[in-house]
N, C-alpha and C positions, 0 to 999 in steps of 0.2 A: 335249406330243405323246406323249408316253412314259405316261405317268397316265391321259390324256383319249382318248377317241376311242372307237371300235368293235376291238374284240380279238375275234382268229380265229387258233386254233389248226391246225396240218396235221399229219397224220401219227401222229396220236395215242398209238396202238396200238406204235410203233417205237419201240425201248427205248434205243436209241442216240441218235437226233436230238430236239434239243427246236425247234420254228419254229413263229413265233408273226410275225403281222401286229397293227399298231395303225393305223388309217385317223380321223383326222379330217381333214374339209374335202378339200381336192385333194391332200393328202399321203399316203406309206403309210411306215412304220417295218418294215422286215422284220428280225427277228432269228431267226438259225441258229448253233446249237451243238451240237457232236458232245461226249455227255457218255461217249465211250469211250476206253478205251487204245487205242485201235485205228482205224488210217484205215479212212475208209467213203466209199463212194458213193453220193449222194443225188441222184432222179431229182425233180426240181421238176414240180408241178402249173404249168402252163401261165399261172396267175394271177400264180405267182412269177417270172414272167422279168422281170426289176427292171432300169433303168440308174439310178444314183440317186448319193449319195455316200454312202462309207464313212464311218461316223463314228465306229466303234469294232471294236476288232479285234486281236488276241495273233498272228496268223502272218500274213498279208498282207491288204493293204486289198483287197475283192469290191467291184467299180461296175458291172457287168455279168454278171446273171446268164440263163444260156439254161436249157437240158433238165436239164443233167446236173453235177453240182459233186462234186468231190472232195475231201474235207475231212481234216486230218493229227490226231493223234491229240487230244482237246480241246479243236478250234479252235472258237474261236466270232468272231461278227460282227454288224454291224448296217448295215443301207443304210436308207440316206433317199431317196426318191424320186418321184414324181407319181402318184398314182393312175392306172389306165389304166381 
């Protein structure tokens, strides 16, 4: 799942956040990492509002994500969850 599938990157441009989708079959991988010293707020494109399970994670496990996520300084994650 992590190797194989269809990769789509968001946000490109933003020098703080790196999120990145991997989609094979009915599944989607979303990973989000804030590569700053510094908490940020990060508004999610409507594609990313995920309930899924965490599968990996350094400050608390994300299962449900909406609009708006607030990330602490380095945090990064990954949710596994159904394509929509």
């Amino acid at each position: 799942m992590i190797v194989y599938g269809r990769y789509q990157s968001y946000l490109d441009q933003d020098p703080q956040f790196f999120i990145y989708t991997r989609t094979l079959g009915d599944q989607r991988l979303l990973v989000i990492a804030n590569f700053s010293a510094k908490e940020g707020t990060l508004e999610l494109p409507e594609e990313l509002h995920l309930a899924g399970q965490c599968i990996s994670y350094n400050y608390r496990p994300f299962e449900r994500l909406g609009a708006t996520l607030q990330l602490k300084p380095y945090e990064a994650f990954a949710v596994l969850g159904a394509k929509r």
